[in-house]
Each structure stands twice: as structure tokens, then as C-alpha cells.
C-alpha angles and dihedrals in degrees: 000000000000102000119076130199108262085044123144107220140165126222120253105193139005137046094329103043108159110022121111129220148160116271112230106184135006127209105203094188103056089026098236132134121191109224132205118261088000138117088358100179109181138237129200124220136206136245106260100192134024111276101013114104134249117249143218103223111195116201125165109251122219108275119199104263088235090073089057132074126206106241112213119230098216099049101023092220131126105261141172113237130239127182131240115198121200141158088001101309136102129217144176120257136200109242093210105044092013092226124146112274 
């Protein structure tokens, strides 16, 4: 997968095309990432005791990683990643300003 933990990304498509925020976990099976301040869906949660009050808890949901793009730190633009390899290590590279990710 291209797209790390500790990321910055911007959304692609939805409710929330357009905003950026910081991946905090990637599931590579099912290729999704869960991103920071999007795709926030809310639960409601019951009163426990009598006299205390319900909540709304809001929490950001996996979205597919197609619908994200990696955003380069150099450039600041929305880029597709390709990889360098040299002396025996690979890295990410920045498809627009070819600088290491």
C-alpha cells in the first residue's frame, strides 16, 4: 500500500472532498486508511446512571484508500506516488517534484 500511518492526505470523493487530514491507521486487507477529522459518522450513547445525560460521540470511519490522495510535502499538491530504489532501499517519491515522501 502507498499510503503510511502518520500520512498527510486529502479526500477525493464524499462528503468531505476536498479536506486534508493525518491517517492514523491503515488496514492493508480490506484498503482502507482512517483519516483525522474525516468521515466522522455518530453514535449515541446512553445514560449510564440516573440523572447523568445521553451523548452524541463523534469518531472518523475507514474510508477505501482509492478515495484518498498522498499529499507531498515539498509541493503541497495531491500526487500519486512512485517508488526510487537505491543502495538497497526503497522510497516513495513524489510524481510531480520527484522528491523523497
Amino acid at each position: 500500500m502507498k499510503i503510511k500511518s502518520g500520512d498527510k492526505v486529502i479526500m477525493l470523493a464524499g462528503k468531505d472532498k476536498g479536506k486534508s487530514g493525518k491517517v492514523l491507521q491503515v488496514f492493508a486487507k480490506e484498503s482502507k486508511v482512517v483519516v483525522e477529522g474525516l468521515n466522522l459518522a455518530i453514535k449515541h450513547q446512553r445514560a449510564r446512571r440516573q440523572g447523568e445525560k445521553g451523548q452524541r460521540i463523534q469518531f472518523p470511519t475507514a474510508v477505501a484508500v482509492s478515495k484518498v490522495a498522498l499529499v507531498c510535502p515539498k509541493c503541497g499538491k495531491a500526487v500519486r506516488v512512485g517508488y526510487k530504489i537505491e543502495e538497497d532501499k526503497k522510497f516513495r517519491v513524489c510524481s510531480k517534484c520527484k522528491e523523497i515522501v
